[in-house]
C-alpha positions in Angstrom: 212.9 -87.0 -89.0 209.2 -87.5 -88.8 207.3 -87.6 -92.5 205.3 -84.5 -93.1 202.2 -86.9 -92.4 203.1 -87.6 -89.3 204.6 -83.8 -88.5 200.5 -83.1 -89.5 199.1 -85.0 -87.2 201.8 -84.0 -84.2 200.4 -80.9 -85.1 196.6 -81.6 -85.0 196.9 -83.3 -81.5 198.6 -80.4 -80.0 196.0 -77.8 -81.0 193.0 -79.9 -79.9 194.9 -80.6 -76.9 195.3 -76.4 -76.6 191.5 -75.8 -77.3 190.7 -77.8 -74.3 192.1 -76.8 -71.0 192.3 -79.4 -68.3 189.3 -80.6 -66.1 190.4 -79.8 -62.9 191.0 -75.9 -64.2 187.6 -75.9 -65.3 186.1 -76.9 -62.0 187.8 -74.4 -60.3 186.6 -71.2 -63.2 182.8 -72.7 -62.2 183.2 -72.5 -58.4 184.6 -69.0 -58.4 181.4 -67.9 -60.3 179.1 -70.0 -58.0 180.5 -68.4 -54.9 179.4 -64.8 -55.3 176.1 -66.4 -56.0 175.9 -68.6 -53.4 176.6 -66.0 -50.7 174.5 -63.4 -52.0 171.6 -65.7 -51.8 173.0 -66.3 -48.2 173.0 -62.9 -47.2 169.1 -62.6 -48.5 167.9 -65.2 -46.6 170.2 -64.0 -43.5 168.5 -60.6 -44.0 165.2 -62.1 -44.7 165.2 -64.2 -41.3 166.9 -60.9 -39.3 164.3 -58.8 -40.5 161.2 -61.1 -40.0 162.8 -61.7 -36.4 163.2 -57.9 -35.8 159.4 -57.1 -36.9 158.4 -60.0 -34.3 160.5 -58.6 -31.6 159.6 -55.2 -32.4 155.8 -56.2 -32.3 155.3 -58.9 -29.5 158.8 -58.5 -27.7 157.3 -60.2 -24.3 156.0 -63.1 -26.7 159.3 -63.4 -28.1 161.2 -63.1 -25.1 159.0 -65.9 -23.4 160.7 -68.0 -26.5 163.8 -68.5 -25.3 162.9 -69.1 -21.8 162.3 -65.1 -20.2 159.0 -64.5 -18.2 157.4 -61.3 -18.9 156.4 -61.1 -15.2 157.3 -60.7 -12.0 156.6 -63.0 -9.1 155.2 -62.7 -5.4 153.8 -59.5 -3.8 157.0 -57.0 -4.7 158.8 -54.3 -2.7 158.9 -50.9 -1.6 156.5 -48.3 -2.6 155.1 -46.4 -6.0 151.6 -44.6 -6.6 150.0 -45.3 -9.2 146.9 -43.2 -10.8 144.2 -44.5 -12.8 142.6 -41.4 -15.0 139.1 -41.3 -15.6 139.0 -42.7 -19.2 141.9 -44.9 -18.7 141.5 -48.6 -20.9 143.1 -51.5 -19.6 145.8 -51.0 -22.1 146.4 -47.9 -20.8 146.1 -48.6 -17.2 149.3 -52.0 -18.0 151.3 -49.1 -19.7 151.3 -47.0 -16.6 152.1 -49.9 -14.3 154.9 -51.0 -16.6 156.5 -47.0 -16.7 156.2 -47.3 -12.8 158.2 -50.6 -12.3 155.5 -52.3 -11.0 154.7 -54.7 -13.4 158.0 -56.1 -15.3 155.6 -55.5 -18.7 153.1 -54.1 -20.3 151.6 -57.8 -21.2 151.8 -59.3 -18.3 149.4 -57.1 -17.1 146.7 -56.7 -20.3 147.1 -60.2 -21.0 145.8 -60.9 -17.4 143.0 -58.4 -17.9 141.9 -60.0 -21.2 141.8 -63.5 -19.7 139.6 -61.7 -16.4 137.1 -59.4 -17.9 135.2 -59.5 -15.2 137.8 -56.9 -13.2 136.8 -53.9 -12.3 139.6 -50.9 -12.2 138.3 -47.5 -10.8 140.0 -44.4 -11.4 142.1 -42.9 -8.7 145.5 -42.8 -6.9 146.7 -46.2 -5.6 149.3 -47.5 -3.0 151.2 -50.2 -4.7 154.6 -51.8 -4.9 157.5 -52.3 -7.4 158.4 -55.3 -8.9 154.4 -57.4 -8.1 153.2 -60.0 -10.0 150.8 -58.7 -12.4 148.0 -60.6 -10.6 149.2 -58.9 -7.3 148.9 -55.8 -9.1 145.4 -56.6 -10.2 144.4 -57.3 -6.6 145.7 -54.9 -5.0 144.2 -52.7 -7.6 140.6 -53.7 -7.0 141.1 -53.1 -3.3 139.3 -49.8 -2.2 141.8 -49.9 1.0 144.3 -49.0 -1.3 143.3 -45.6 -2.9 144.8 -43.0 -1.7 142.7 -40.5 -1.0 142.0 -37.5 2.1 138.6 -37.4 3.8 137.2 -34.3 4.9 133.8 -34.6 7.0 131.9 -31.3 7.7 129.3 -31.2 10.3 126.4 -29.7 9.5 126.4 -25.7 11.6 130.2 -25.5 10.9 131.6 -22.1 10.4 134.0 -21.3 7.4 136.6 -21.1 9.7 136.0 -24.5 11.3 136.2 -25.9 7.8 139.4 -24.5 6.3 141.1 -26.0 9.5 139.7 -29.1 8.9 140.3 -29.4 4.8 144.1 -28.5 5.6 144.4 -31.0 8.7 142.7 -33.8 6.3 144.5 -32.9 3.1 147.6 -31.1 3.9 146.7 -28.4 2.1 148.5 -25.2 3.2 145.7 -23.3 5.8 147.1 -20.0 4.8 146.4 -20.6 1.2 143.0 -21.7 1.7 142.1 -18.7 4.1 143.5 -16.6 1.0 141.1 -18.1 -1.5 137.8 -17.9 1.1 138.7 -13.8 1.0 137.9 -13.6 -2.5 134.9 -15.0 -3.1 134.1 -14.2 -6.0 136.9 -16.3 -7.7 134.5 -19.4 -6.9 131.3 -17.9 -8.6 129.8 -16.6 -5.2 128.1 -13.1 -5.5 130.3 -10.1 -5.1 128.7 -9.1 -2.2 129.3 -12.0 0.6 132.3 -10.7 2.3 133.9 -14.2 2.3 132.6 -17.9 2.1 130.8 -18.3 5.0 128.0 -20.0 4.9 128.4 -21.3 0.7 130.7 -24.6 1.7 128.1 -27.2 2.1 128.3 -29.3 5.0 129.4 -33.1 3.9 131.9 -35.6 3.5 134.3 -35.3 0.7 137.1 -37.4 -0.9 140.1 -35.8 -2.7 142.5 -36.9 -4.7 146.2 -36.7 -4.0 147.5 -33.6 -5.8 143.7 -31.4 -5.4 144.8 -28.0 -5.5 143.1 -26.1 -2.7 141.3 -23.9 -5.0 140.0 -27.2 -6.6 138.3 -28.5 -3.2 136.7 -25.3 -1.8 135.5 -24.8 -5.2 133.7 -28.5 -5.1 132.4 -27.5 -1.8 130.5 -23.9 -3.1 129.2 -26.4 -6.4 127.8 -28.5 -4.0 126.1 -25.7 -2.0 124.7 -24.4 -5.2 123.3 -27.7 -6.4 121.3 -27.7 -2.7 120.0 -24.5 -3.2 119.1 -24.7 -6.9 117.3 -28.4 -5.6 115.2 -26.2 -3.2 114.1 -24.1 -5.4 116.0 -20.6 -4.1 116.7 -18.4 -7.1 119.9 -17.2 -8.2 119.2 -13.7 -7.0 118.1 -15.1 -3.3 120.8 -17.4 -2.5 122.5 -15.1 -0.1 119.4 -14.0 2.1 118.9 -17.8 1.7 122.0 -18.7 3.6 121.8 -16.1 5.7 118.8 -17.5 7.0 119.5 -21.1 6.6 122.4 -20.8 9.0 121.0 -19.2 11.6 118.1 -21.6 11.6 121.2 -24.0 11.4 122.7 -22.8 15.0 119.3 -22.3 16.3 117.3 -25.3 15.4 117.7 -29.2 16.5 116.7 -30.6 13.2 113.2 -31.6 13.9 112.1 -27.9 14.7 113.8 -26.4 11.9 110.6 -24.9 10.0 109.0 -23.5 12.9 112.7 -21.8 14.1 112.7 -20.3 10.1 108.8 -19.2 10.7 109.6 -17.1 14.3 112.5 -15.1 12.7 110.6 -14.4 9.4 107.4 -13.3 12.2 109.8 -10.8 14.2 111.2 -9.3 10.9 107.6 -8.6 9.8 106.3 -7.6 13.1 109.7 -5.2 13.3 111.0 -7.5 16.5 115.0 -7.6 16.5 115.8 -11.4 16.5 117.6 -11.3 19.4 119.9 -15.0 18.2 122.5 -15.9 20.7 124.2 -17.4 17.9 124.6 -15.0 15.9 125.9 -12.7 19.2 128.0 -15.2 19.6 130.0 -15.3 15.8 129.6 -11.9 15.4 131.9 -11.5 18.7 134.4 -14.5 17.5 132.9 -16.8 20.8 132.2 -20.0 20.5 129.5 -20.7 23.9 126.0 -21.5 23.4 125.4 -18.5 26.0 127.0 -15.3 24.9 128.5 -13.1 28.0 126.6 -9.7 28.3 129.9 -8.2 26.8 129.5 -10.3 23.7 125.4 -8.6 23.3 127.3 -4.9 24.1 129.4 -5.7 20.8 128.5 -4.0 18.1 128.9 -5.6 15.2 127.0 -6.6 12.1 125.8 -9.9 13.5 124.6 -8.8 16.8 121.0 -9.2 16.4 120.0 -8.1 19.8 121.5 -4.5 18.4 120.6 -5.2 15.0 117.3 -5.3 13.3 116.5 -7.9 10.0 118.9 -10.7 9.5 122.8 -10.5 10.5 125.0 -9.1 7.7 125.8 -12.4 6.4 125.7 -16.3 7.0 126.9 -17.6 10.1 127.2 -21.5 9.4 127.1 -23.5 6.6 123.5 -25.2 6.9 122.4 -28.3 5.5 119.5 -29.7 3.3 117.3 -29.2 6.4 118.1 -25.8 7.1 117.8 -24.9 3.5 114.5 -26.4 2.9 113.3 -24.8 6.2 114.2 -21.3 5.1 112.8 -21.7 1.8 109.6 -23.0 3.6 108.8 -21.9 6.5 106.3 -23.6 8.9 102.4 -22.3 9.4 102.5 -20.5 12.7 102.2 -16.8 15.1 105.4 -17.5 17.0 107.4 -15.0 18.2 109.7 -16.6 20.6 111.3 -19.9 21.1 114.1 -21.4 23.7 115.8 -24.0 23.8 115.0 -26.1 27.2 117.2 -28.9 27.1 120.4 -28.6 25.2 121.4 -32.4 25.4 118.1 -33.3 23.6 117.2 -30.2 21.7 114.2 -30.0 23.1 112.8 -26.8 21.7 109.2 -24.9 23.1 107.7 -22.4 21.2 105.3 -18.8 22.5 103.1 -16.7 20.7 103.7 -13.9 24.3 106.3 -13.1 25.9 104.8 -14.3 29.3 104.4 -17.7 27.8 108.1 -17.4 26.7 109.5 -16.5 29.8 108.2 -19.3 31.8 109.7 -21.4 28.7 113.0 -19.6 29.6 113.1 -19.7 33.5 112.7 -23.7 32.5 115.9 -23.4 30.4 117.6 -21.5 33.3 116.3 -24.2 35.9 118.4 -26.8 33.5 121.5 -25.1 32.9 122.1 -24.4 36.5 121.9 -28.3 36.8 124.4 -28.4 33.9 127.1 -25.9 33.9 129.2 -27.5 32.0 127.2 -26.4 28.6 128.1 -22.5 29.5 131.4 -22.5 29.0 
C-alpha cells in the first residue's frame, strides 16, 4: 500500500487533472460559439450586398442589365405596325416611356439616353406610323420625319357650300357624314347665333390637318373658330356677323377675286335704290342646282334665296367666303353700279353698268360667249 504521502499527491494530480478538461474538447466548445457568429455576420453582408444590388436594379435596371452582357436596345428598323402619339407637353422622358409601353423601343433608356446624347432633335407632337421592336435611333428618325404623322387633310375651296364641305371632311377623315350633317343642324352648339338656320356660310374655307381620333364635333367646331377669327380681323362686329356672311358669300359666287369690292358695292346700290338683286347664284342654291345659269324653273322657285322674287339679301349665306370676300363686304368699293355680268367665265372677266342699256350690251356679250361654250351651262 501507498504511504499516505504518496495517497496525497495521487490525489492532488487527479484533481488538477479534473479541473482542466482536454485541449481538443476545448477547441471544439470555441467553434460552436464562433459559428452562430460567423454566419450571422454572413447573412449581413449577404443581405447587405442583395439589398444594395436590388436598389441598383430597381433604379437603373437597363444599366445593370447591360452588366452582364444584355443590350437595352433593339437593333435594325423593326416590324409590323404601332401608332404612337406625342402630346403637346410631352418631355423626352415622357415621349421614351410611351415608346417603351408600345413595344417599339425594348426600353425606356435606350431611347432618353439617345436624346440626351442628341439634343439637337426635334420631336413634334402628333400621331406617328412607327414599328415594333426599332432600334431606338430608328425610332428617333423615323420620329423627326413629317411623312410619318398621321394625320387627314381636308382642303376647302373658297365658294364651297356647307354641304360640299361635310362630304369632303367625312371623305378625308372618315368621320361618319351623317353625324356631321347632325351637328351642322344645330348651330348653335358651335357658338353661331341662334338664328342661322344651319352652318352655311360660318366654316371658313382652308386647308386643315386633324389628328387621328378628332371627334367631328371637334373639327367643324375649328372650322366656325376660324371663321370668327376672319371676321373679328375685318373688323365686322359680333352683332353683324351674319348679314356679314350673308353678303360675303354671295359676293363669293359672284365675284372673280379681283372685282370683289365693286360686286359688294352693286348689291349694297340695288338694296338702297330698292332693286331686287337678281343673283343667279343664289337662284341657283336656293333651288338645290348646281349650274352657273339657273333654268327659268329654278327663278319660278320660290324660296328664300331667290333673289329675282326676293327683295334685300337671301335668307342666309350661300357659300362660305374667304378673306377676300369678307374684306369686300365689310368695304365696299366707291362707285354708282347697278349691274354687272360676267363676260367670260374661263377668265372672270367681269364689266360693270351704271344703265341698264349699258348692261344689256354687256350681257348680249356674255350670251355671244356661252353659245361658243356650252359646256359651262350644264
Amino acid at each position: 500500500m501507498p504511504r499516505a504521502e504518496e495517497f496525497d499527491d495521487l490525489v492532488g494530480q487527479q484533481d488538477d487533472f479534473g479541473s482542466e478538461p482536454p485541449r481538443h474538447g476545448r477547441e471544439r466548445r470555441q467553434r460552436r460559439h464562433i459559428w452562430p457568429w460567423l454566419l450571422g455576420f454572413l447573412l449581413v453582408v449577404l443581405l447587405a450586398i442583395g439589398g444594395a444590388g436590388w436598389f441598383a436594379y430597381s433604379t437603373y435596371p437597363d444599366q445593370v442589365k447591360s452588366l452582364f452582357g444584355w443590350s437595352n436596345d433593339y437593333t435594325g428598323g423593326g416590324t409590323g405596325s404601332v401608332q404612337v402619339e406625342i402630346r403637346p407637353g410631352d418631355l423626352g422622358s415622357d415621349v421614351a416611356g410611351t415608346l417603351a409601353a408600345k413595344g417599339v423601343t425594348k426600353t425606356k433608356a435606350a431611347f432618353y439616353d439617345l436624346l440626351v446624347a442628341n439634343p439637337s432633335a426635334s420631336l413634334q407632337p402628333g400621331t406617328y406610323a412607327l414599328k415594333r421592336h426599332m432600334s431606338a435611333r430608328s425610332a428617333l428618325t423615323a420620329l423627326e420625319d413629317p411623312k410619318n404623322r398621321v394625320e387627314s387633310t381636308v382642303a376647302i375651296p373658297e365658294g364651297s357650300t356647307m354641304k360640299q364641305i361635310l362630304a369632303a371632311t367625312a371623305k378625308a377623315t372618315g368621320a361618319d357624314l351623317a353625324e356631321l350633317q347632325a351637328i351642322a343642324k344645330k348651330p348653335a352648339t358651335l357658338g353661331v347665333p341662334k338664328s342661322a338656320p344651319n352652318l352655311e356660310g360660318w366654316l371658313f374655307p382652308a386647308t386643315y390637318t386633324f389628328e387621328p381620333g378628332t371627334t367631328p364635333e371637334a373639327m367643324l367646331q375649328t372650322m366656325v373658330d376660324r371663321m370668327v377669327k376672319a371676321l373679328d380681323g375685318a373688323g365686322v362686329a359680333k352683332a353683324d356677323r351674319e348679314d356679314t356672311l350673308i353678303l360675303a358669300g354671295l359676293v363669293q359666287k359672284e365675284s372673280n377675286g379681283k372685282d370683289d369690292a365693286k360686286v359688294a358695292r352693286v348689291f349694297l346700290n340695288r338694296i338702297k335704290v330698292g332693286m331686287r338683286l337678281q343673283s343667279d347664284a343664289t337662284v341657283s342654291y336656293g333651288a338645290g342646282g348646281t349650274t352657273v345659269v339657273p333654268t327659268a324653273k329654278e327663278k319660278a322657285d320660290k324660296n328664300g334665296y331667290n333673289t329675282y322674287l326676293r327683295d334685300g339679301l337671301p335668307v342666309g349665306p350661300i357659300s362660305s367666303p374667304g378673306d377676300v370676300a369678307i374684306k369686300a363686304a365689310v368695304a365696299p368699293a366707291k362707285g354708282r353700279w347697278l349691274f354687272f355680268v360676267t363676260t367670260n367665265l374661263a377668265t372672270g372677266e367681269t364689266k360693270f353698268a351704271n344703265t341698264y342699256a349699258e348692261h344689256q350690251k354687256n350681257a348680249d356679250e356674255f350670251l355671244r360667249w356661252l353659245g361658243a361654250h356650252p359646256d359651262y351651262a350644264k
